[in-house]
C-alpha positions in Angstrom: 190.2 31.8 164.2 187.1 33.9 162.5 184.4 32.4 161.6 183.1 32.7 157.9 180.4 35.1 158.6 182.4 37.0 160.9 184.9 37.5 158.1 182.3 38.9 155.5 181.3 41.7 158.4 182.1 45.0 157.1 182.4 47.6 159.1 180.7 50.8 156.9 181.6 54.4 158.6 178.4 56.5 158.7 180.7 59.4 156.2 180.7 56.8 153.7 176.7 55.8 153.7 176.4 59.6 153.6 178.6 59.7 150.6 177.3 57.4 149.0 173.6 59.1 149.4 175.0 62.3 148.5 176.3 60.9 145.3 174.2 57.8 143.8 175.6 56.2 140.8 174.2 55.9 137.7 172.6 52.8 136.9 175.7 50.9 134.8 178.5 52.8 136.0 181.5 50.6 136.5 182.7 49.9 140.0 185.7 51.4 139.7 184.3 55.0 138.7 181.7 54.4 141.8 184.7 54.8 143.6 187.4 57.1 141.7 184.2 59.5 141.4 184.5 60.1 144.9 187.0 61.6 146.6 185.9 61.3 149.9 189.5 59.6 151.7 186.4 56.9 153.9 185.4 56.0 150.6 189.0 55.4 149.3 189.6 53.5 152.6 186.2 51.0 152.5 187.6 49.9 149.1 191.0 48.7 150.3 189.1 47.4 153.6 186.8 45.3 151.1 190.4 44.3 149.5 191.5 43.2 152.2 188.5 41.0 153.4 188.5 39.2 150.4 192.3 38.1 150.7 191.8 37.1 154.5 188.4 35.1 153.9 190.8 33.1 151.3 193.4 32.7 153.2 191.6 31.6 156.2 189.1 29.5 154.3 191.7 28.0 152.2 193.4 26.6 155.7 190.3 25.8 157.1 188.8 23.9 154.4 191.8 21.9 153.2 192.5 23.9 150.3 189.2 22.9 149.1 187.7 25.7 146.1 185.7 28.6 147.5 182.9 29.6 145.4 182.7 33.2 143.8 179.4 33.8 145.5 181.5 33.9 149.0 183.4 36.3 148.0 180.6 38.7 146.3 178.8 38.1 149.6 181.3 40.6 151.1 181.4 43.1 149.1 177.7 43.4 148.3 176.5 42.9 152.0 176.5 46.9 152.1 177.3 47.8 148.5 174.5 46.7 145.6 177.0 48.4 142.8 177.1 45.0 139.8 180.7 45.6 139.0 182.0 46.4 142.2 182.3 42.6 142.9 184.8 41.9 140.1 186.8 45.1 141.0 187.5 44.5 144.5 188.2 40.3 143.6 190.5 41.3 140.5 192.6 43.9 142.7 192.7 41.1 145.6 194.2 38.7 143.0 197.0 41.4 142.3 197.6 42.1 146.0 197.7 38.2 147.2 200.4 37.6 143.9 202.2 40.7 145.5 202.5 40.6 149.0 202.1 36.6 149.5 203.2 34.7 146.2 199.8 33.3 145.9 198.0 32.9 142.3 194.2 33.3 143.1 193.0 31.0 140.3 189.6 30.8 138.7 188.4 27.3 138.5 185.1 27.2 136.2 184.7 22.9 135.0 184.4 22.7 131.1 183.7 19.2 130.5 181.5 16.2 128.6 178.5 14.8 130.3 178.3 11.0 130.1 175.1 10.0 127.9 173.4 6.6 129.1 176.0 4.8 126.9 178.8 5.8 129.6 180.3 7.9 126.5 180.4 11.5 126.4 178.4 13.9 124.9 179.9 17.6 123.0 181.7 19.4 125.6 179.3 21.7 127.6 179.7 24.5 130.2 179.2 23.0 133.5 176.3 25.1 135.4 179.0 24.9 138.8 179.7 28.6 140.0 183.2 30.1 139.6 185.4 28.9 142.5 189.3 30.2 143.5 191.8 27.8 144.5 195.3 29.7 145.7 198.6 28.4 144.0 201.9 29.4 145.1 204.4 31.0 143.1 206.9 31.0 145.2 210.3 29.2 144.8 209.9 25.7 145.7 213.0 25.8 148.5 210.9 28.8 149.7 207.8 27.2 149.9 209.3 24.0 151.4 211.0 26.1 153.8 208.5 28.5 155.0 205.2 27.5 153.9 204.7 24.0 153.2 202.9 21.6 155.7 204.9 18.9 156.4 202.3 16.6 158.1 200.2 16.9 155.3 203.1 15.0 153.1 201.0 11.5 152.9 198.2 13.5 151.4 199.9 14.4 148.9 201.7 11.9 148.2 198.1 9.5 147.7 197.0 12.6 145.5 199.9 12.0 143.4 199.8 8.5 143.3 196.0 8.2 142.3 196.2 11.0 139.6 199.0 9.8 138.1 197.0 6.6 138.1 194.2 8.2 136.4 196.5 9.8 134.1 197.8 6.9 132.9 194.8 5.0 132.3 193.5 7.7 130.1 192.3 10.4 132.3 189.6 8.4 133.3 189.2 4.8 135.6 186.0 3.0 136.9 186.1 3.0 140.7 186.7 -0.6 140.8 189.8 -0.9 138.9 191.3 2.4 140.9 190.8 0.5 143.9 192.3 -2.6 142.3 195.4 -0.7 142.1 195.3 1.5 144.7 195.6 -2.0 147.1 198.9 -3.6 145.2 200.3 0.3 147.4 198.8 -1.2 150.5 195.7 0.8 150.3 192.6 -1.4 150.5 188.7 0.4 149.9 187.5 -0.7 153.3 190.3 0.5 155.3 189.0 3.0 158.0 191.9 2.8 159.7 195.0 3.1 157.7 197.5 4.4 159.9 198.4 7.4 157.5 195.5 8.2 155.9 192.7 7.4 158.1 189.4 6.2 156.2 190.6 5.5 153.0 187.4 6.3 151.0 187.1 9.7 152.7 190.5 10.9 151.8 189.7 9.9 148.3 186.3 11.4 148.3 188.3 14.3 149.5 190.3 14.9 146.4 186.6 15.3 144.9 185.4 17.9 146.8 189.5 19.2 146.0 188.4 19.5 142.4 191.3 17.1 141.5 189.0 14.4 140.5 185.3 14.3 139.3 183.1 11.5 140.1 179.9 10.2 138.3 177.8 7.3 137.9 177.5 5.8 134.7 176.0 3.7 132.9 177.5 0.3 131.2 176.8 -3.0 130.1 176.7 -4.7 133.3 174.6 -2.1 134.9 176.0 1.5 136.5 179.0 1.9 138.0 181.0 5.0 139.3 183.7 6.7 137.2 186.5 8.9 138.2 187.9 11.2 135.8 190.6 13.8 136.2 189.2 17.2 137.2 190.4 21.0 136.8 193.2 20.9 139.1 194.9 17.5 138.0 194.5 19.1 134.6 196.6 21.7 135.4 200.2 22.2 134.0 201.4 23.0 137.3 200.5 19.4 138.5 200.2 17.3 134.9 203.6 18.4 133.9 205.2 17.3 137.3 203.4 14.1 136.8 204.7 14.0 133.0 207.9 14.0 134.4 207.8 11.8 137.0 206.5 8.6 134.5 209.2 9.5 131.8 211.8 9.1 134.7 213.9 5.8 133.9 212.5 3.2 136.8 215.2 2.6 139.4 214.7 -0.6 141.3 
């Protein structure tokens, strides 16, 4: 498989530098008149070719991260490696979106974290624009017997099904749970802190500490009576109707013994 910075090569042909050269933009001119003004058929092609980059680097990253965000700045990295145009960027991203929904059933989602900072109290503050980049998750539209069938990783099932069990913990305990009492629970389902061997899920703090880096739960240390302690608190993705409506659903189900 490619490697990251072999995926943000782009291949320029010398017609379109010479194009380019032979018609500079304007300072300001939007990205997509930089290239509808030119009508050179190389120009044309470099656009869809820096389409197309974009969609593999998330595809490929996406798998090789774990599904785990990737940051905005990744994908401006490919485009403006050879092109400096500031719009160009957000034309080539918004016409990847459209192709990925097209040819794979794949939403390319903007995740940006809108949230309250915890003051000294442990309570939070007004709501404030996190300084995090823009990241992309994808999310698949497809049919869910189509995705089961074709697309969904069946080995991954224990993963998430502990996603789903400590969101929906979370959930229910506000949208928020000091790590303590998540672990409390998290044991009465056979999953103890220390466990670095659990024979599903490995080291039990590391899958957990991946749902962090996931951006389905947001950790921080606050600050309480008894001195700091570290806070988990639902995070864009949990958030989500896609995944808090599913949970909804699941607790208003009548308990079957």
């Amino acid at each position: 498989m490619a490697t990251s910075d072999e995926l943000a090569q782009i291949d320029i042909s010398k017609e379109v530098r010479t194009s380019l050269r032979a018609h500079p933009p304007r300072c300001g001119t939007p990205a997509r008149e930089v290239f509808d003004g030119l009508s050179d058929p190389p120009v044309l092609q470099e656009k869809d070719k820096l389409v197309a980059d974009v969609m593999r680097y998330m595809l490929f990253k996406t798998h090789q991260n774990s599904d785990c965000p990737i940051k905005r700045e990744e994908l401006t990295g490919i485009v403006t490696k050879n092109y400096r145009q500031r719009a160009l960027p957000t034309l080539v991203i918004n016409e990847a979106k459209d192709r990925l929904a097209a040819t794979f059933g794949y939403e390319m989602r903007e995740l940006q974290r809108t949230r309250a900072p915890a003051t000294r109290s442990g309570r939070p503050s007004q709501p404030q624009l996190n300084v995090e980049a823009k990241s992309y998750v994808l999310i698949s539209n497809l049919d869910p017997e189509v995705y089961s069938k074709y697309v969904e990783d069946k080995g991954a099932a224990h993963l998430s099904g502990f996603a789903f069990t400590v969101i929906s913990t979370i959930h229910l305990a506000g949208g928020k749970m000091p790590e303590e009492d998540l672990w409390h629970q998290l044991k009465r389902v056979g999953v103890n802190e220390n466990d670095e061997t659990h024979p599903v899920l490995g080291n039990n703090k590391q899958t957990l500490e991946h749902l962090v880096q996931q951006r389905y739960l947001l950790k921080e240390k606050v600050a309480g009576p008894e001195g700091h302690f570290m806070m988990y608190e639902l995070a864009e993705r949990a958030l989500d109707e896609s995944i808090s409506g599913k949970i909804k659903d699941h607790i208003s189900q009548p308990y079957k013994p």
